[in-house]
SEMIGU-319605 format. One record per atom (N, C-alpha, C, CB): x, y, z; residue number from 1; atom name; residue in one letter. Coordinates in pm, 1 decimal, always signed. Glycine has a CB too. Example, Ala and Ser with C-alpha at 12.3 -4.5 7.8 and 13.67 -1.06 7.14 Angstrom:
REM SEMIGU-319605
+----------+----------+----------+------+------+--------+
|       px |       py |       pz | kegu | nuza | vexvex |
+----------+----------+----------+------+------+--------+
|  +1319.0 |   -569.0 |   +780.0 |    1 |    N |      a |
|  +1230.0 |   -450.0 |   +780.0 |    1 |   CA |      a |
|  +1320.0 |   -330.0 |   +780.0 |    1 |    C |      a |
|  +1130.8 |   -447.3 |   +904.6 |    1 |   CB |      a |
|  +1285.0 |   -225.0 |   +708.0 |    2 |    N |      s |
|  +1367.0 |   -106.0 |   +714.0 |    2 |   CA |      s |
|  +1290.0 |     +3.0 |   +787.0 |    2 |    C |      s |
|  +1408.4 |    -59.8 |   +572.5 |    2 |   CB |      s |
+----------+----------+----------+------+------+--------+
***
This chain:
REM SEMIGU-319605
+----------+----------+----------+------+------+--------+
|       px |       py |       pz | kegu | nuza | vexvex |
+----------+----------+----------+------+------+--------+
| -11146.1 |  +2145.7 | +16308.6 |    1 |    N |      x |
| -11100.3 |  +2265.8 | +16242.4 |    1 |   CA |      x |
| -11001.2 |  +2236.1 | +16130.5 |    1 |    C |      x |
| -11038.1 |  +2358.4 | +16342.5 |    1 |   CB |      x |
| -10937.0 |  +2130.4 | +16127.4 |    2 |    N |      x |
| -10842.1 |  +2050.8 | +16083.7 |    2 |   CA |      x |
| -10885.1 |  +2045.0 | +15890.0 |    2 |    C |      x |
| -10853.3 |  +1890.6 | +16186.8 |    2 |   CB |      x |
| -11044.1 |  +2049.2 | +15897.5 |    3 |    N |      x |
| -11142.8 |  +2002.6 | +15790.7 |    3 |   CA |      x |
| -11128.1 |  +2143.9 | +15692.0 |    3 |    C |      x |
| -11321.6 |  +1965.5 | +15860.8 |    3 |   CB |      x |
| -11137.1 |  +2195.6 | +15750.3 |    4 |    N |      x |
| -11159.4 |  +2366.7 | +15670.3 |    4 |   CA |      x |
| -11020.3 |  +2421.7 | +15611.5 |    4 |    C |      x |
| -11214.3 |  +2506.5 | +15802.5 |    4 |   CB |      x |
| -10905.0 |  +2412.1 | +15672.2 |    5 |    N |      x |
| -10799.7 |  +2390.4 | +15612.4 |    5 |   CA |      x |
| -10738.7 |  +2301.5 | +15494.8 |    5 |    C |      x |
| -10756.7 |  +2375.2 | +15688.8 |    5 |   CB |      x |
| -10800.0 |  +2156.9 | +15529.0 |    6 |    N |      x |
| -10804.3 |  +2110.5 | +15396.0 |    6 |   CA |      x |
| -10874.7 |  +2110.3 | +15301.4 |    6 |    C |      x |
| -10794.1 |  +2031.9 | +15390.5 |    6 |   CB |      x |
| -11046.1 |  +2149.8 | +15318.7 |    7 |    N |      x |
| -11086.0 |  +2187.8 | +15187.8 |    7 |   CA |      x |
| -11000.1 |  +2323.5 | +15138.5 |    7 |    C |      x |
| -11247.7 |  +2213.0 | +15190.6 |    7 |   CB |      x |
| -11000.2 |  +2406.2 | +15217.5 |    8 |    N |      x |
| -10954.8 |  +2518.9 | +15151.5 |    8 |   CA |      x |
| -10798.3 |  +2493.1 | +15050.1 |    8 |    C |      x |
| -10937.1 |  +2630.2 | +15278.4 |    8 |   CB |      x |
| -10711.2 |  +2416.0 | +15125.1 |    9 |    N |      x |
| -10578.1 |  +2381.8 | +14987.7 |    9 |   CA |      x |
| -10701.5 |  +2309.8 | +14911.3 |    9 |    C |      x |
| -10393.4 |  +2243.3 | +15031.3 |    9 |   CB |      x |
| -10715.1 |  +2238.5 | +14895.4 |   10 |    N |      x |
| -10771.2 |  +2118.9 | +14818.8 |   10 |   CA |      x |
| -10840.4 |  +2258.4 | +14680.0 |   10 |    C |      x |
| -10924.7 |  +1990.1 | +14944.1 |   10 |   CB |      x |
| -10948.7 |  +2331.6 | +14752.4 |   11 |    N |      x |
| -10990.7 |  +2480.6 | +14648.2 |   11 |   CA |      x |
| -10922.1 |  +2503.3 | +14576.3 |   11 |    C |      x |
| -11003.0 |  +2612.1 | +14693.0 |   11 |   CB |      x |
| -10791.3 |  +2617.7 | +14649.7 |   12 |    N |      x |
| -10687.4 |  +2678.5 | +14591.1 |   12 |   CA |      x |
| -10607.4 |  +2531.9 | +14464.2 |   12 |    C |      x |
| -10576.5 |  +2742.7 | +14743.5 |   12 |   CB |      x |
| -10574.1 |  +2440.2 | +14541.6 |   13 |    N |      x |
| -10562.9 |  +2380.7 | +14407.4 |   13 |   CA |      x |
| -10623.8 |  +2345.9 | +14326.2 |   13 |    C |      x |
| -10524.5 |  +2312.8 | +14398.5 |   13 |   CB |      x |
| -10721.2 |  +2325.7 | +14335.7 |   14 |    N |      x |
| -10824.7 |  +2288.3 | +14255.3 |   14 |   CA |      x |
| -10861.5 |  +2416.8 | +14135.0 |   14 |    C |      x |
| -10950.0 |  +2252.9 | +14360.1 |   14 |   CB |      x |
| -10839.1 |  +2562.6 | +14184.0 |   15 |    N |      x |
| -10840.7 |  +2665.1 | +14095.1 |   15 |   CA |      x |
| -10741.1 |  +2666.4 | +13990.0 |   15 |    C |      x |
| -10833.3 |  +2775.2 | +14161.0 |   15 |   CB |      x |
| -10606.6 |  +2654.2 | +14084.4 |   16 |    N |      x |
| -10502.6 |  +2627.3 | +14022.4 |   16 |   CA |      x |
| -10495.6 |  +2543.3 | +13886.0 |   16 |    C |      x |
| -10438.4 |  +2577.3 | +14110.9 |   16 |   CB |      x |
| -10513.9 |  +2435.1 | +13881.6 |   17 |    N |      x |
| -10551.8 |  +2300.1 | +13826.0 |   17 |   CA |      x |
| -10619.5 |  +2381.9 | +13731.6 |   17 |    C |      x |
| -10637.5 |  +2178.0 | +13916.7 |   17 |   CB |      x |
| -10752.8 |  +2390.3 | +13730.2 |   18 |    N |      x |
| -10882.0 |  +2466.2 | +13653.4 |   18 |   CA |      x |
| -10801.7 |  +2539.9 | +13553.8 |   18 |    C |      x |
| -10987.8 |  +2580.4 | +13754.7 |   18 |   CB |      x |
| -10729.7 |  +2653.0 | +13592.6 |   19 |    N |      x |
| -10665.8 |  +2741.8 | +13523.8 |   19 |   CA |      x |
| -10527.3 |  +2716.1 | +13431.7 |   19 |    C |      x |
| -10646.5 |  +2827.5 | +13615.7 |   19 |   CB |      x |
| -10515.1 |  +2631.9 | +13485.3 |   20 |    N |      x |
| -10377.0 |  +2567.3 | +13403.3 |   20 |   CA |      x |
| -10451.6 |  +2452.0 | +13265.0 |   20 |    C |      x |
| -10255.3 |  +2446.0 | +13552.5 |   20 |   CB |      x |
| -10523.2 |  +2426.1 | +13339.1 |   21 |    N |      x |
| -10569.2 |  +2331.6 | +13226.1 |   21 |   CA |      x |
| -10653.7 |  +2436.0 | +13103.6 |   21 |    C |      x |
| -10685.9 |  +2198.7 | +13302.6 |   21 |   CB |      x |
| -10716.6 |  +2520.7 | +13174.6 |   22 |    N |      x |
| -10763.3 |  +2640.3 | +13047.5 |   22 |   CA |      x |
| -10668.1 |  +2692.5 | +12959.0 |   22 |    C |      x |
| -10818.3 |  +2774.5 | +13103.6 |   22 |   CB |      x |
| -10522.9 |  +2737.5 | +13033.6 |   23 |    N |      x |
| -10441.6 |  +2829.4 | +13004.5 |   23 |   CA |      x |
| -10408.2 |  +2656.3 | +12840.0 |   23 |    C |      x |
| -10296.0 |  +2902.8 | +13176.9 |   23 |   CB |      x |
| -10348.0 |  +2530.8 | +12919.8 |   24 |    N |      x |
| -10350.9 |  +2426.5 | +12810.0 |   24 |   CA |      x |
| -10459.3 |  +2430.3 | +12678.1 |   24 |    C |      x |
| -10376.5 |  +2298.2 | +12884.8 |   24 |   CB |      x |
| -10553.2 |  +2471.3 | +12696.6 |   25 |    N |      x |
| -10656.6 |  +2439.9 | +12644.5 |   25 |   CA |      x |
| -10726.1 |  +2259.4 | +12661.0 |   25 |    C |      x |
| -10619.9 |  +2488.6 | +12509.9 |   25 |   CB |      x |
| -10713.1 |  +2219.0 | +12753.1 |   26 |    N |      x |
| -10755.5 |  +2097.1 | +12807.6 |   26 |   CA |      x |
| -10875.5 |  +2126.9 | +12861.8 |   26 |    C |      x |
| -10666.8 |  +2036.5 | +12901.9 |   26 |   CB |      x |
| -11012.6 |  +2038.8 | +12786.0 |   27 |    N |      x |
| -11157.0 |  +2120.0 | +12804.2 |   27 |   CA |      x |
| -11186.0 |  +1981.3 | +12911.9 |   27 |    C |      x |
| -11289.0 |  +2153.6 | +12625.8 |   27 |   CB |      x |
| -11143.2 |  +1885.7 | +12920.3 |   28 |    N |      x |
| -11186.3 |  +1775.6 | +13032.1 |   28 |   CA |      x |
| -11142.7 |  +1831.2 | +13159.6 |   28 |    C |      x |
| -11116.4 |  +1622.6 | +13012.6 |   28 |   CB |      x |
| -11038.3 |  +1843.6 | +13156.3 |   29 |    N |      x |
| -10922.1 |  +1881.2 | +13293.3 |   29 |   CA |      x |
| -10994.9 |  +1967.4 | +13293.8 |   29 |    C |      x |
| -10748.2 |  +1914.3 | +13296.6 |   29 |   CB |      x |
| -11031.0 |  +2110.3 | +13269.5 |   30 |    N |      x |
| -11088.1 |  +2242.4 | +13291.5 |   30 |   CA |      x |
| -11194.6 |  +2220.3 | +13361.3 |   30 |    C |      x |
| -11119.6 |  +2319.7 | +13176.8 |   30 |   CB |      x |
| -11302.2 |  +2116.4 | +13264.5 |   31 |    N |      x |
| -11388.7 |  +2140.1 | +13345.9 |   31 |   CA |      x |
| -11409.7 |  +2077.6 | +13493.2 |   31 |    C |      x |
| -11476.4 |  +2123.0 | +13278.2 |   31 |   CB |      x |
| -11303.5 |  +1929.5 | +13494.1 |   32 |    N |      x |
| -11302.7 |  +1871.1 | +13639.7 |   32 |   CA |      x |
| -11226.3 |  +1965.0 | +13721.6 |   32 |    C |      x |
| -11236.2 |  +1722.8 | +13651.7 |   32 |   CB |      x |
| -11180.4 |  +2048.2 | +13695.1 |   33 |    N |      x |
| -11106.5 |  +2147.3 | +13777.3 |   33 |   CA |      x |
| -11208.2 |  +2285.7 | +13820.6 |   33 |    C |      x |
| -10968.3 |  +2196.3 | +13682.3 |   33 |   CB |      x |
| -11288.9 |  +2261.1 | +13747.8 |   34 |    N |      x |
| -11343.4 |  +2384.8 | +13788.8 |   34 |   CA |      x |
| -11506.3 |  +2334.5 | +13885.4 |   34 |    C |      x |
| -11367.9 |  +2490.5 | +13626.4 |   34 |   CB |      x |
| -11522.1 |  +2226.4 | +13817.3 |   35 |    N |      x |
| -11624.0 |  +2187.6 | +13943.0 |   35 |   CA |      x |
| -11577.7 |  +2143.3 | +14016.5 |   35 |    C |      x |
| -11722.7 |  +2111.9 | +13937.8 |   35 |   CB |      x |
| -11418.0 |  +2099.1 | +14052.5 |   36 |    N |      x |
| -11354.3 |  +2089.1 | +14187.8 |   36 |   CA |      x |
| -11356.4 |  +2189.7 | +14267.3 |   36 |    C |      x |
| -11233.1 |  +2060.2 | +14184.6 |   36 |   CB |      x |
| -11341.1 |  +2298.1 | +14201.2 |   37 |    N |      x |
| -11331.2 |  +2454.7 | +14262.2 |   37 |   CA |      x |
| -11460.7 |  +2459.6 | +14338.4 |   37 |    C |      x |
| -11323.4 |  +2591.5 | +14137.2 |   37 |   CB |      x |
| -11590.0 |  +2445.2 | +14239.8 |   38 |    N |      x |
| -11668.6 |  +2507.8 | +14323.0 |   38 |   CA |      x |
| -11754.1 |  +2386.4 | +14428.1 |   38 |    C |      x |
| -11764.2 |  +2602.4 | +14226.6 |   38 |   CB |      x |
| -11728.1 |  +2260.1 | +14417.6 |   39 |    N |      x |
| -11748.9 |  +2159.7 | +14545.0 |   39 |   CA |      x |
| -11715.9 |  +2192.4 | +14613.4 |   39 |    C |      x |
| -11714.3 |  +2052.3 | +14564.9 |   39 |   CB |      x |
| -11596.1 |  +2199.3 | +14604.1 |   40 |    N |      x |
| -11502.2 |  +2201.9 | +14736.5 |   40 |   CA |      x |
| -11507.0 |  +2364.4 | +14770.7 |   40 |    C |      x |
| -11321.4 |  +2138.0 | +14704.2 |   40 |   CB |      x |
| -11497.4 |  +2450.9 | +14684.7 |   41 |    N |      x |
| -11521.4 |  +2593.1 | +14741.4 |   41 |   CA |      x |
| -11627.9 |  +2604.9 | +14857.3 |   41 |    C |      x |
| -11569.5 |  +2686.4 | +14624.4 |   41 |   CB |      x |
| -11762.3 |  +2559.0 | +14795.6 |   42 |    N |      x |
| -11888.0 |  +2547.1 | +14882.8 |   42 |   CA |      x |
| -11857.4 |  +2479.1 | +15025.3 |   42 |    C |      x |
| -12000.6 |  +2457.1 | +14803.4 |   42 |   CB |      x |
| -11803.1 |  +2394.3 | +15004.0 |   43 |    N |      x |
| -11821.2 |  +2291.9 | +15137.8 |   43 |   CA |      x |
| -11668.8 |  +2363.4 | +15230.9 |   43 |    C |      x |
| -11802.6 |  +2066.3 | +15080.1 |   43 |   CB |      x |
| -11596.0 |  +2436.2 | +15182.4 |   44 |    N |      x |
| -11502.9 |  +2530.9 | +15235.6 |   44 |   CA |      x |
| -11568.4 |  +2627.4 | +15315.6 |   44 |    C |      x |
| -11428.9 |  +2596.3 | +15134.1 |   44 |   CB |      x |
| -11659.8 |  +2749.2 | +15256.0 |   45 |    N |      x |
| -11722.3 |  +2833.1 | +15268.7 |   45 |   CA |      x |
| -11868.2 |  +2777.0 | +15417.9 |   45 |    C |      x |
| -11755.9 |  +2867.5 | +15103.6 |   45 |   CB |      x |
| -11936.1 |  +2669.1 | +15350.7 |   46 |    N |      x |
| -12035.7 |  +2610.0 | +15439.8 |   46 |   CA |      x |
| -11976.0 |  +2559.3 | +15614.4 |   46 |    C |      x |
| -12090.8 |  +2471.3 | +15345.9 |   46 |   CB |      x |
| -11829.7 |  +2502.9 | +15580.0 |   47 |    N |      x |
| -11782.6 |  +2436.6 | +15706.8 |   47 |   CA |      x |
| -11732.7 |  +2584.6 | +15804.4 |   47 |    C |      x |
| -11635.8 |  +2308.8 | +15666.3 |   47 |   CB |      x |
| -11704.4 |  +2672.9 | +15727.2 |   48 |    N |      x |
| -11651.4 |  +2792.5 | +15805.4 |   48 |   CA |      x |
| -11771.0 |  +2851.4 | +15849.8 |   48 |    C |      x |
| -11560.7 |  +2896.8 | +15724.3 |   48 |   CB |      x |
| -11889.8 |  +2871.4 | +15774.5 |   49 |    N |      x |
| -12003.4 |  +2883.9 | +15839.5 |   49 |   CA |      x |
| -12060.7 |  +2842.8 | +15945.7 |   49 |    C |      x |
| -12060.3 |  +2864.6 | +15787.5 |   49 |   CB |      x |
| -12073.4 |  +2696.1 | +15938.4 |   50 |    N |      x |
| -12097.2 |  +2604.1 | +16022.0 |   50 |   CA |      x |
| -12063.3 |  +2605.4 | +16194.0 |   50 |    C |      x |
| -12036.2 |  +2510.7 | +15958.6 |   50 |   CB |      x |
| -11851.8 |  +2554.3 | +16207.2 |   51 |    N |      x |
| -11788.3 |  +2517.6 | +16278.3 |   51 |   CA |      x |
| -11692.6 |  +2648.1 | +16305.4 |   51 |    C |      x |
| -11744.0 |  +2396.4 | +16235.3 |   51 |   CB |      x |
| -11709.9 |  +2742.0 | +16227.4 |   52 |    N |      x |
| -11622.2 |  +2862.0 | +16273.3 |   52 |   CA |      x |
| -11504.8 |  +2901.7 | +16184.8 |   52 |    C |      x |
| -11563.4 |  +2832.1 | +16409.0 |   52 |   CB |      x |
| -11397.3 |  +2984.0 | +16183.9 |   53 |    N |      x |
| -11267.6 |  +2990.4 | +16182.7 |   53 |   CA |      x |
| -11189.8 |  +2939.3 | +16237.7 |   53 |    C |      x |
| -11237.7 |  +3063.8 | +16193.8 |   53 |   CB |      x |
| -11082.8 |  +2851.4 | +16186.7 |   54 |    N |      x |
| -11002.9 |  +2784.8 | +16248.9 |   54 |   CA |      x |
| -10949.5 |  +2864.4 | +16367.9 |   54 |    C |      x |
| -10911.3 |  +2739.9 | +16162.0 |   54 |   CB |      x |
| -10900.2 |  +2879.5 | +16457.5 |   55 |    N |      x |
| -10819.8 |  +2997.5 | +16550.9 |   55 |   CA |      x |
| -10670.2 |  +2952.7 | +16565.3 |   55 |    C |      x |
| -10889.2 |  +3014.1 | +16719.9 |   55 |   CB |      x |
| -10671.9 |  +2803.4 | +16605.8 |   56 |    N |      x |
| -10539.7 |  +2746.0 | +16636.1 |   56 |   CA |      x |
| -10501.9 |  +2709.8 | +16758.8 |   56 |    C |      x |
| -10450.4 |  +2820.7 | +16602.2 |   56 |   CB |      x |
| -10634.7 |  +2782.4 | +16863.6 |   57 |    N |      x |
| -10598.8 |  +2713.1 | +16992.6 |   57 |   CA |      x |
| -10738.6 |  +2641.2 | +17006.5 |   57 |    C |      x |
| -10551.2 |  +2820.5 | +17129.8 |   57 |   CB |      x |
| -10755.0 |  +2505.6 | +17132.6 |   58 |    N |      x |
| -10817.9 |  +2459.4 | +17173.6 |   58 |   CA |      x |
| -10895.6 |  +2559.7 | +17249.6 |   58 |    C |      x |
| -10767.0 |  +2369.6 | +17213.4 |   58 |   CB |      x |
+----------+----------+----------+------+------+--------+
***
């Protein structure tokens, strides 16, 4: 469960990133930021599919 939590920061920064580098006008950074977003978005989205919602208990 441990997995889904870290893609998900890893996303959120990864949007973060994306958007800062747009807001720069940095078209490399933008775009590795934004297909960071949506890798890692997917495999965020797929693992919660998958293995569940984290809950927090065993």
């Amino acid at each position: 469960m441990g997995l889904v939590i870290i893609f998900a920061i890893v996303t959120v920064l990864a949007a973060f990133g994306g958007f800062s580098a747009l807001k720069n006008k940095n078209l490399l950074g933008a775009f590795w930021g934004v297909a960071s977003f949506l890798v890692f978005g997917w495999f965020t989205v797929m693992t919660i599919l998958k293995s569940g919602f984290p809950t927090g208990t065993h």
